[in-house]
TORTI-525393 format. One record per residue (C-alpha): residue number from 1; x, y, z; residue in one letter. Coordinates in nm, 4 decimals. Layout:
REM TORTI-525393
> NUM, X, Y, Z, A .
...
***
This chain:
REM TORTI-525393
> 1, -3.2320, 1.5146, -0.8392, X .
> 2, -3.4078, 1.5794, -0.5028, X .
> 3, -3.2192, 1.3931, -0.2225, X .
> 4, -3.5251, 1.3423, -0.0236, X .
> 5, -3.6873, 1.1603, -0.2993, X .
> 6, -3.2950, 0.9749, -0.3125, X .
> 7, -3.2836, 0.9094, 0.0591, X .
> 8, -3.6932, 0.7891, 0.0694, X .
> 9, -3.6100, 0.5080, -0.2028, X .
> 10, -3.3445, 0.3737, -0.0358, X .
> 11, -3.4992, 0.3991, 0.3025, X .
> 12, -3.8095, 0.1639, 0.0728, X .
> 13, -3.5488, -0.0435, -0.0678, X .
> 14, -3.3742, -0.1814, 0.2408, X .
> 15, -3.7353, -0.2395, 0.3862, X .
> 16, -3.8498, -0.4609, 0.0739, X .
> 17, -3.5155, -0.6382, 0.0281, X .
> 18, -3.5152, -1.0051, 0.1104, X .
> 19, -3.2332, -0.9851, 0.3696, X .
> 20, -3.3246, -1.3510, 0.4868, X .
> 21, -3.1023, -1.5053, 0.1790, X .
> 22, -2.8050, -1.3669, -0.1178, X .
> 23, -2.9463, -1.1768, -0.3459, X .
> 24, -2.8406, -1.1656, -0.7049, X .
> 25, -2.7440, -0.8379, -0.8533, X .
> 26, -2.9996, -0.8655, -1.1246, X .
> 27, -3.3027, -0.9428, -0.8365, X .
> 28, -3.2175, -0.5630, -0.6370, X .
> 29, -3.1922, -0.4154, -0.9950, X .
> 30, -3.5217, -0.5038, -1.0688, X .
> 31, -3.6800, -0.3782, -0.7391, X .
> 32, -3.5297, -0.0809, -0.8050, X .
> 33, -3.6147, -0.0461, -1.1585, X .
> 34, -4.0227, -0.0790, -1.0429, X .
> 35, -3.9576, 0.1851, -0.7559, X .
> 36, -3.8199, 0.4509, -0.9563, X .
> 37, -4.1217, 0.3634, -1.2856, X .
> 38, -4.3901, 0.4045, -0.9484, X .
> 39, -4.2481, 0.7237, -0.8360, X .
> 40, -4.4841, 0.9969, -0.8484, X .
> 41, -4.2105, 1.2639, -0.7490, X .
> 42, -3.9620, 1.1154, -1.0636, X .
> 43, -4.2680, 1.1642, -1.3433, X .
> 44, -4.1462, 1.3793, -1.5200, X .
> 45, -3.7558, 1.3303, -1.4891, X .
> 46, -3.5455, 1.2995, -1.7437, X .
> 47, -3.4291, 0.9012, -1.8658, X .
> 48, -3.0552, 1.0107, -1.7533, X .
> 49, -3.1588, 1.1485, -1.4106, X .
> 50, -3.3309, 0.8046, -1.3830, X .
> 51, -3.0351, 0.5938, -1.4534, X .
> 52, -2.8105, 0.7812, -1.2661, X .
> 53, -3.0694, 0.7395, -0.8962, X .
> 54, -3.0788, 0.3940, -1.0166, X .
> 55, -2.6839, 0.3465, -1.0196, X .
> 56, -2.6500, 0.5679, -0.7088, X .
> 57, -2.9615, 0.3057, -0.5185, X .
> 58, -2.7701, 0.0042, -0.6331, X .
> 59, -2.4118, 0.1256, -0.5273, X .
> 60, -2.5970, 0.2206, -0.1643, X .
> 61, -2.6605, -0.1341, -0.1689, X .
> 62, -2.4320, -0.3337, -0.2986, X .
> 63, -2.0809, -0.1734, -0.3461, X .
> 64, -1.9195, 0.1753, -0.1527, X .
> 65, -2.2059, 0.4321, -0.1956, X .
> 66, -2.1265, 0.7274, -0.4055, X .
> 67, -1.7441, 0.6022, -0.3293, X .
> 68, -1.8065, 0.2936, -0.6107, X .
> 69, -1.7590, 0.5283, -0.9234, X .
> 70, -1.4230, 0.6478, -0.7818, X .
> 71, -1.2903, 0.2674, -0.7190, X .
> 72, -1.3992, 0.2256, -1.0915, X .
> 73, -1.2215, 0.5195, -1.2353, X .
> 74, -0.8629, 0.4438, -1.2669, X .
> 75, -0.7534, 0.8114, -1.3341, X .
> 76, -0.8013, 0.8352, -0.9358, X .
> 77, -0.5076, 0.7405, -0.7651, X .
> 78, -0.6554, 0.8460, -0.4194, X .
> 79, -0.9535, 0.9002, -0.2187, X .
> 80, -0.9974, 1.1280, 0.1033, X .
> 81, -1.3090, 1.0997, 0.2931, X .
> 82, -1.3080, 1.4193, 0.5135, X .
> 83, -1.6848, 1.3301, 0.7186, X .
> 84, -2.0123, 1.3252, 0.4742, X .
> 85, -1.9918, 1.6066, 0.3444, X .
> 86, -1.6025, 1.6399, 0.1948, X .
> 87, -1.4519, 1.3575, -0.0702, X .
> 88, -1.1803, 1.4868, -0.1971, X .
> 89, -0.9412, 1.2579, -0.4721, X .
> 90, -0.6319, 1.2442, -0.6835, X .
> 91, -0.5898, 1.2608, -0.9901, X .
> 92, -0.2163, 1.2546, -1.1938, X .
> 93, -0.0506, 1.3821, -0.8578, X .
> 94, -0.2868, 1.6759, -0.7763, X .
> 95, -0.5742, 1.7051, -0.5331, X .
> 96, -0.9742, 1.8217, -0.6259, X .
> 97, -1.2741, 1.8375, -0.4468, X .
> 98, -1.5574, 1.5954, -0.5541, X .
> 99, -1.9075, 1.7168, -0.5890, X .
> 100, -2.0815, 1.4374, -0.4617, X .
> 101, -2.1626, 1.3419, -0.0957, X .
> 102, -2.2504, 1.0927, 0.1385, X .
> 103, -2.6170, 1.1421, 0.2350, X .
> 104, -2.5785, 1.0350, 0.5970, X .
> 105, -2.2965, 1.0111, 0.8935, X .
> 106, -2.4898, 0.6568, 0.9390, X .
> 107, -2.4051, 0.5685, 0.5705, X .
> 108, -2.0346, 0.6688, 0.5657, X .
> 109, -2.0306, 0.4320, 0.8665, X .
> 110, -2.2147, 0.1665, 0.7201, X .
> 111, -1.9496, 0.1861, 0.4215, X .
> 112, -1.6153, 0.1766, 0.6902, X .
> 113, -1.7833, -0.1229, 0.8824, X .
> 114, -1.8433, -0.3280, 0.5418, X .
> 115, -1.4836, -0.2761, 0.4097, X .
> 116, -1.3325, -0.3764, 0.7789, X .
> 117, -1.5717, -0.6401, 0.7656, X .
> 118, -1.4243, -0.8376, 0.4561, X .
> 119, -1.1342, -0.8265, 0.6058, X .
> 120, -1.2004, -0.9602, 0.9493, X .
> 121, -1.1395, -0.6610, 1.1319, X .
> 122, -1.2538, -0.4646, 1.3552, X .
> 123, -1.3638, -0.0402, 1.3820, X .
> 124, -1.5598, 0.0766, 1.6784, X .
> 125, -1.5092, 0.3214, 1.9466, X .
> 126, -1.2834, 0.1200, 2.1524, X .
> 127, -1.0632, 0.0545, 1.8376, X .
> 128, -1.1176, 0.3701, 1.6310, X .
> 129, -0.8223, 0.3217, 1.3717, X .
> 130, -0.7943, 0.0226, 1.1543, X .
> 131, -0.6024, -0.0487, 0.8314, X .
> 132, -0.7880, -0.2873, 0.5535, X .
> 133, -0.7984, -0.3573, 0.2149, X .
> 134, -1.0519, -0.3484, -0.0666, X .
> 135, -1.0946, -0.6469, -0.3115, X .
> 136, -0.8940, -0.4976, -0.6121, X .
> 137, -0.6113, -0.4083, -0.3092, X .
> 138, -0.6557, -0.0731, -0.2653, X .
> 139, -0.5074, 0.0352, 0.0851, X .
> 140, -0.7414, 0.1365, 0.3181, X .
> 141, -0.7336, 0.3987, 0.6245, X .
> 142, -1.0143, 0.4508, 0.8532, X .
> 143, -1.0735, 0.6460, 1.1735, X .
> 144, -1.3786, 0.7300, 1.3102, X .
> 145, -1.5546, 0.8347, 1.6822, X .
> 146, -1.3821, 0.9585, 1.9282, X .
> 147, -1.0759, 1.0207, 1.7437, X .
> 148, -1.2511, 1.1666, 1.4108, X .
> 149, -1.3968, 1.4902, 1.5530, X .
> 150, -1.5457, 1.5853, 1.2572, X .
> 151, -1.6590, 1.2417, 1.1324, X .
> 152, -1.5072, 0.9336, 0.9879, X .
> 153, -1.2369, 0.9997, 0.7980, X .
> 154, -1.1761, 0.7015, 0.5390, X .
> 155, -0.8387, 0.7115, 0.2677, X .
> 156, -0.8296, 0.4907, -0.0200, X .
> 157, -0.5092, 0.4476, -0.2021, X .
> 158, -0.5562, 0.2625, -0.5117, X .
> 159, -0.2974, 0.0699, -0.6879, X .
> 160, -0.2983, -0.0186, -1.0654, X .
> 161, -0.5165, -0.3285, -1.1608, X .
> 162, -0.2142, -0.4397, -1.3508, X .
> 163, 0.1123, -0.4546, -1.1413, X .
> 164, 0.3798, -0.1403, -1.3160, X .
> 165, 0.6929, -0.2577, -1.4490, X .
> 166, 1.0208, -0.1611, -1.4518, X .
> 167, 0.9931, -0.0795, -1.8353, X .
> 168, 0.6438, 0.1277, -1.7806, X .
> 169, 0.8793, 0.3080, -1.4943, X .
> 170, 1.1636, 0.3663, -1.8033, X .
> 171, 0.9058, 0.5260, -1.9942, X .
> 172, 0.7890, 0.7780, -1.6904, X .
> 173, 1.0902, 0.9006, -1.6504, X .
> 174, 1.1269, 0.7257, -1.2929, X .
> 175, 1.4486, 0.6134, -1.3598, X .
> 176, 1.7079, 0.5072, -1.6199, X .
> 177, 1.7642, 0.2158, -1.8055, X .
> 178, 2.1904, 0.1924, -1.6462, X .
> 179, 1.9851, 0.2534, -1.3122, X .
> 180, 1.7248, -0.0775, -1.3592, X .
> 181, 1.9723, -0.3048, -1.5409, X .
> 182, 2.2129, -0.2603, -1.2118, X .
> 183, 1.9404, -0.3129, -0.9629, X .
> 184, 1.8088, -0.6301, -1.1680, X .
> 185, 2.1824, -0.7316, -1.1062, X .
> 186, 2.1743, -0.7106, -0.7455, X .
> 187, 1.8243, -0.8785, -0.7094, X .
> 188, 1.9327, -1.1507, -0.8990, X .
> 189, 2.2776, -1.1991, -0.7263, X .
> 190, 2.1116, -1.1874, -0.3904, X .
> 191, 2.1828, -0.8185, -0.2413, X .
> 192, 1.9488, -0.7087, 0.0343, X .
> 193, 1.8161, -0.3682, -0.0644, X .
> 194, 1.5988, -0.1776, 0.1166, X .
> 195, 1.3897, 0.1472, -0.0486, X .
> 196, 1.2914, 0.4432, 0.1583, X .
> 197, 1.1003, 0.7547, 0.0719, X .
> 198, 0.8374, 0.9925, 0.1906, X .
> 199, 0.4336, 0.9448, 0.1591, X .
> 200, 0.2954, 0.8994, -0.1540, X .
> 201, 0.6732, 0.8641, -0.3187, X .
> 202, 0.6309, 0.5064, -0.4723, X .
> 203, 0.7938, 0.2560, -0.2573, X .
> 204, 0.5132, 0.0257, -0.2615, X .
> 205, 0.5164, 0.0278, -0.6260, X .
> 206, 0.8615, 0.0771, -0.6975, X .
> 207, 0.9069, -0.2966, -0.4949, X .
> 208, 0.6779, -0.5198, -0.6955, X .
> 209, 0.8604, -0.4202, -0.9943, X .
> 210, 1.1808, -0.4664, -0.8429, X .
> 211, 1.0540, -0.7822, -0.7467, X .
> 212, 1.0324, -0.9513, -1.1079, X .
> 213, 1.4038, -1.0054, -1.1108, X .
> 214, 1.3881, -1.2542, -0.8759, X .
> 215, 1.4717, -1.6078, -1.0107, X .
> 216, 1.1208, -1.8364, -1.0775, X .
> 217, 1.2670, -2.0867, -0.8898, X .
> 218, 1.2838, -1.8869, -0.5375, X .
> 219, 1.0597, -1.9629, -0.2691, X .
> 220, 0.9731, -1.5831, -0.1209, X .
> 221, 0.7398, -1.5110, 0.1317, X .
> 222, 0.5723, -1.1617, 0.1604, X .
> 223, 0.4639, -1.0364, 0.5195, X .
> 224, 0.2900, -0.7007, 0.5196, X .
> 225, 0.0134, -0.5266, 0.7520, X .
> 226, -0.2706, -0.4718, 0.4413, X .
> 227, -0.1673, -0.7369, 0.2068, X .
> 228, -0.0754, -0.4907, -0.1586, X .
> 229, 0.2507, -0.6301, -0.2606, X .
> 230, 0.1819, -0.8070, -0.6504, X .
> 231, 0.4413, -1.0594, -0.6566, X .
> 232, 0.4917, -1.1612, -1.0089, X .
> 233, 0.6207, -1.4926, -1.1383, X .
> 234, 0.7474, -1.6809, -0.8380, X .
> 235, 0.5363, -2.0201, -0.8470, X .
> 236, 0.6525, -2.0674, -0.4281, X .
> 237, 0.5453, -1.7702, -0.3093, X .
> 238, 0.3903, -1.7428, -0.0067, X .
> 239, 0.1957, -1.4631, 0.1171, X .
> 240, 0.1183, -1.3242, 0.5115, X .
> 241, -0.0938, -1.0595, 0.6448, X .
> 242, -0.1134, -0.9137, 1.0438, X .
> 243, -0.4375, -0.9516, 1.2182, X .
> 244, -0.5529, -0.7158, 1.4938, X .
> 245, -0.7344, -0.8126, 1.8255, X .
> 246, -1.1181, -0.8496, 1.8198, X .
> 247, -1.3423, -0.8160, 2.0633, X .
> 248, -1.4567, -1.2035, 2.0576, X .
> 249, -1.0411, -1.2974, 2.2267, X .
> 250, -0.9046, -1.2875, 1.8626, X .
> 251, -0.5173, -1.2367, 1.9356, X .
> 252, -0.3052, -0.9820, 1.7267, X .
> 253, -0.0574, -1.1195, 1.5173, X .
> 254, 0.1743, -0.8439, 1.4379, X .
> 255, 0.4829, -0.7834, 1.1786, X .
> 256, 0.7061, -0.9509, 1.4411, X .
> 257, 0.5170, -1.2597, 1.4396, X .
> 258, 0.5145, -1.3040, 1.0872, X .
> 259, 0.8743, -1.2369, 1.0376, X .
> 260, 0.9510, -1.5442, 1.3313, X .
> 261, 0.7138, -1.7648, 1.1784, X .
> 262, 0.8138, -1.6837, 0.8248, X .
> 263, 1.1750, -1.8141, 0.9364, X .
> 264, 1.0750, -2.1425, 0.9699, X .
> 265, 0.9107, -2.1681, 0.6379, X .
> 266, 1.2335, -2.1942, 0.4301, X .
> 267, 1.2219, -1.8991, 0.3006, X .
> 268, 1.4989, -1.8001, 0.0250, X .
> 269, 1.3786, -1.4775, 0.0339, X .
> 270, 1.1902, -1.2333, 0.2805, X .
> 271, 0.9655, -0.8922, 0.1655, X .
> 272, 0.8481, -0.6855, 0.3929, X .
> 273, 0.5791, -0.4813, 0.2608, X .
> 274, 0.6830, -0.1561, 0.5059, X .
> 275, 0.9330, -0.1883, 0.8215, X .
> 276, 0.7439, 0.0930, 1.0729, X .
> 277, 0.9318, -0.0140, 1.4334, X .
> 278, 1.0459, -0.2588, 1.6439, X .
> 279, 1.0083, -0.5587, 1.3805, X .
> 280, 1.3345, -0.3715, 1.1762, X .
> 281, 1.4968, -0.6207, 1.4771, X .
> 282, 1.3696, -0.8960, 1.3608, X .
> 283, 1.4561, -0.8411, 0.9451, X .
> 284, 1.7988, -0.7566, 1.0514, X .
> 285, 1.8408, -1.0500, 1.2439, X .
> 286, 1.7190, -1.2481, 0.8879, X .
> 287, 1.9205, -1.1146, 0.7008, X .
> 288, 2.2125, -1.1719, 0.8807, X .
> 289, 2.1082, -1.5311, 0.9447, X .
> 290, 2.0964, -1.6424, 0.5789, X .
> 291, 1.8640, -1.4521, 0.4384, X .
> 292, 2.0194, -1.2293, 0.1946, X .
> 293, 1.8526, -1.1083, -0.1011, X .
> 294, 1.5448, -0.9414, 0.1058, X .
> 295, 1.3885, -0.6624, 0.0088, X .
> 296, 1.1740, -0.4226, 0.2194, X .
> 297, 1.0725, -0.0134, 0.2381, X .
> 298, 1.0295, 0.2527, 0.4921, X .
> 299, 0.9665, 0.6112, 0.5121, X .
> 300, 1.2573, 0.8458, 0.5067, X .
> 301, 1.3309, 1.1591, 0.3751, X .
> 302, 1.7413, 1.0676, 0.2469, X .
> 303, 1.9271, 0.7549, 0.1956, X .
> 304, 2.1289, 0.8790, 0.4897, X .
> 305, 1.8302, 0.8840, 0.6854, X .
> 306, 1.7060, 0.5724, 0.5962, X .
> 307, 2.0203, 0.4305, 0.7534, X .
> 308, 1.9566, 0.6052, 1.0957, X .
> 309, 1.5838, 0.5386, 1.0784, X .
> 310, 1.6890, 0.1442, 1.0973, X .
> 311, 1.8833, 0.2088, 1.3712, X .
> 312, 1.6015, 0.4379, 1.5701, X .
> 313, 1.3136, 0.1588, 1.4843, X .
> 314, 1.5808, -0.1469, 1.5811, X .
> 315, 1.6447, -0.0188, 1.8703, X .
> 316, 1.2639, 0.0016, 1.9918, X .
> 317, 1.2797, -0.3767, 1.9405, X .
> 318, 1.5489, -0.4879, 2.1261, X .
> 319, 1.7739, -0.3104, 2.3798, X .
> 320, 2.1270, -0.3438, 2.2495, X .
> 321, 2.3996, -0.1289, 2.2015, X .
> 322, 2.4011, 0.1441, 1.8881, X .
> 323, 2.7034, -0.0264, 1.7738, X .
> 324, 2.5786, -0.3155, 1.7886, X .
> 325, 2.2860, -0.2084, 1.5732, X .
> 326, 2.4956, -0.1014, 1.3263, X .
> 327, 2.7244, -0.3701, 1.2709, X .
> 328, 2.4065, -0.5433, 1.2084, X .
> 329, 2.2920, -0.2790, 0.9629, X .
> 330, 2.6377, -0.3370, 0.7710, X .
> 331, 2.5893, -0.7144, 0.8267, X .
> 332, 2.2691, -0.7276, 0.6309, X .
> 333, 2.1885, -0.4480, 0.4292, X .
> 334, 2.4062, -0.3981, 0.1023, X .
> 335, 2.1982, -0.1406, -0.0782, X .
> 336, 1.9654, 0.1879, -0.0241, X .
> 337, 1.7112, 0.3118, -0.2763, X .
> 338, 1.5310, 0.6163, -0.2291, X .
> 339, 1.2762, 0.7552, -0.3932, X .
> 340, 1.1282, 1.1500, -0.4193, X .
> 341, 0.8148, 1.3323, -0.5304, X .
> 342, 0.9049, 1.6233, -0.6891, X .
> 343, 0.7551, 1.9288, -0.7497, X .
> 344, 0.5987, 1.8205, -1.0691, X .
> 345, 0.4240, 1.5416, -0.9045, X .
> 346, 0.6261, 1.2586, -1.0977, X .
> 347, 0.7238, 0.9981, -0.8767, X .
> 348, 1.1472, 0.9357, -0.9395, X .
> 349, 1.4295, 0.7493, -0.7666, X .
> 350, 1.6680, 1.0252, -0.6233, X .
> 351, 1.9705, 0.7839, -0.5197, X .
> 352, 2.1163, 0.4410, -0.4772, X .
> 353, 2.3458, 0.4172, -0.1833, X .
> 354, 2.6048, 0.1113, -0.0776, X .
> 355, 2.6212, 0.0185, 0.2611, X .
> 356, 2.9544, 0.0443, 0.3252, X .
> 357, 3.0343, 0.0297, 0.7094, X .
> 358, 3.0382, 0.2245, 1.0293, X .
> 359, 3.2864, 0.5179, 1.1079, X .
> 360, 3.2837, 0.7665, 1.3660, X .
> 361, 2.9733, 0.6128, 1.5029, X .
> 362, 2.8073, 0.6755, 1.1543, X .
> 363, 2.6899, 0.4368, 0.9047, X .
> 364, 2.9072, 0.5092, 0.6104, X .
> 365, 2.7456, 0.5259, 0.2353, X .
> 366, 2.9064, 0.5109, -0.1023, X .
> 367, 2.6892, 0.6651, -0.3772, X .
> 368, 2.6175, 0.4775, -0.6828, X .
> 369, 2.3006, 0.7077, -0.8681, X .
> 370, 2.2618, 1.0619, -0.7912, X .
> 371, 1.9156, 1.2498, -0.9224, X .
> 372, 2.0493, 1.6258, -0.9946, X .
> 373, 1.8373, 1.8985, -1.1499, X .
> 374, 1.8800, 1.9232, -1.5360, X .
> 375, 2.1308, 1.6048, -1.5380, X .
> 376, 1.8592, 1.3503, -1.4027, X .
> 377, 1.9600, 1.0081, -1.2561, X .
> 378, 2.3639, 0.9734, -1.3200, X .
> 379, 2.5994, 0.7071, -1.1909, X .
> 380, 2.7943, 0.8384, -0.9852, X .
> 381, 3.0268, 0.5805, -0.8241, X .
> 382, 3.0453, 0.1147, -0.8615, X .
> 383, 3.0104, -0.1418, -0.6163, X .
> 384, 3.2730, -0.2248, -0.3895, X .
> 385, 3.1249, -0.5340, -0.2487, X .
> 386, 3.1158, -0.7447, -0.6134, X .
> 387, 3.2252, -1.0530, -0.3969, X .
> 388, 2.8444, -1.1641, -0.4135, X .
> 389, 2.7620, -1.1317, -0.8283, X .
> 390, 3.1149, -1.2585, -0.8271, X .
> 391, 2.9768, -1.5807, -0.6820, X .
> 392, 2.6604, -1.5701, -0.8617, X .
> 393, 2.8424, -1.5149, -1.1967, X .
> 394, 2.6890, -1.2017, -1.2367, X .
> 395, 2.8745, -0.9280, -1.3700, X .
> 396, 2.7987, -0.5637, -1.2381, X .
***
């Protein structure tokens, strides 16, 4: 298909469109229709070619540009925006070029600026970066001039369109039956757990279905910067998203205000989509002011690192001793999951760590599930802190 005869009908198409009122879907279909039947250049095309310029002219229009057939295909798992020219995706863990392209800088703009848009914020040159969401809840990344030399760069990381369960995870190879029915234990007996990992290593996913074991009768309240989390089955569940500064006064409202105001909600239980810095303050001081059972992720590469990660981010927030930190790490957290890629690709949860207290000025772990090559996930050690289930009548 010639992209100057591409590029001419849309160039038609935004001229003739009634932009003075909504427009149903079926109205720019049929415009489009009669401009690609009048079409001297498209003659003698064939019926496919023509169906495929009129899905590409009604995408430009009305969903993501050539982007819309990725968000549709649920065998990609990612989308990397590289400029115009360079879409590369993701499909079952590995990374391909696409052979389609944006036909302008203008329209890969025009594409950033209408998924910022739906979400109230903002993307210019004075805020270059911005995080959003797409409808179905696909994260969203964009950057874009002067930081993006090269272009605007814009990553979409799609989620399932129905939240993964703990079972589908069983069946994966993820992690083992002994492993889940323990960690549905301590969700249900109220143990803070916290799941770390690298990029791309499932925490975000791992969480909602970790999240079905808590009690219907709960009232939770989610707080995350791109609202992704898919809370199932709690009827009181509250849900909170930050909000950066606009150019029209707009304050921010970051993860710190969220977690203060979500305090005096009555929350029984807090999640915290990703802890990133100085708000790991504020969800230690929850959970060690009645808020047990809260469950949250961050990036780290160990479950030993995860532990000094808390203290490096806790201490951006507030200055207090490292000892102090600590005890407050002991205080509140009672469990570490982490997760791995592997070399595979699969996704799988490497250990489960106890928070057992500080010695020698380091936080001390007790291992409970240990991933080793050619065993897979084995238990390894049991809980000393049962005092908890105990209470809740739950036996570990």
């Amino acid at each position: 298909m010639n992209r100057e005869i591409s590029a001419s009908l849309r160039r038609r198409l935004l001229e003739e469109l009634d932009m003075s009122r909504e427009l149903e879907d079926g109205e720019i279909l049929e415009l489009i229709d009669r401009m690609i039947l009048g079409e001297p250049g498209l003659q003698y095309s064939a019926l496919q070619e023509k169906i495929s310029l009129r899905q590409e002219l009604f995408y430009s229009i009305r969903r993501l540009d050539v982007l819309q057939e990725l968000i549709e295909d649920n065998s990609v798992t990612e989308i990397m925006v590289n400029g115009p020219d360079h879409i590369f995706i993701e499909r079952q863990g590995r990374i391909q070029q696409w052979d389609k392209r944006f036909t302008s800088q203008e329209k890969l703009e025009d594409v950033i600026q209408q998924i910022v848009g739906r979400c109230n914020r903002v993307i210019n040159e004075s805020i270059p970066i911005v995080d959003a969401r797409l409808e179905n809840g696909a994260r969203v990344h964009a950057v874009v001039e002067p930081v993006a030399l090269d272009g605007p760069i814009l990553t979409i990381r799609r989620f399932p369109d129905e939240p993964i369960t703990m079972e589908k995870l069983i069946s994966l190879g993820s992690v083992t039956r002994e492993c889940v029915d323990f960690l549905a234990k301590l969700v249900q007996a109220r143990y803070s757990i916290l799941i770390g990992g690298g990029t791309g290593s499932g925490k975000t996913t791992f969480l909602n279905a970790l999240s079905a074991y808590i009690p219907a009768d709960e009232r939770v309240i989610t707080i995350e910067d791109n609202a992704e989390l898919q809370i199932q089955g709690v009827a009181n569940l509250v849900r909170l998203e930050t909000k950066t500064a606009n150019t029209r006064g707009g304050a921010e409202v970051t993860i710190r205000d969220l977690i203060k105001a979500a305090l005096r909600m009555r929350p029984d239980r807090l999640i915290v989509g990703e802890v990133r810095g100085a708000e790991a303050v504020d969800l230690l001081q929850a959970l060690n002011t009645g808020h047990d059972g809260s469950l949250s992720t961050l990036h780290s590469n160990s479950s030993r690192d995860t532990g000094s990660r808390l203290e490096t981010m806790a201490l951006m927030g507030m200055d207090l001793p490292l000892e102090a930190v600590q005890r407050q790490i002991v205080s509140g957290v009672d469990v570490l999951v982490h997760l791995g890629r592997m070399r595979d690709k699969s996704r799988k949860v490497l250990e489960v760590a106890e928070v057992t207290g500080v010695e020698g000025g380091q936080i001390c772990l007790q291992p409970l599930f240990d991933y080793r090559e050619g065993e897979g996930l084995i238990q390894t050690g049991t809980l000393k802190d049962q005092e908890r289930s105990e209470r809740a009548g739950i036996i570990l």
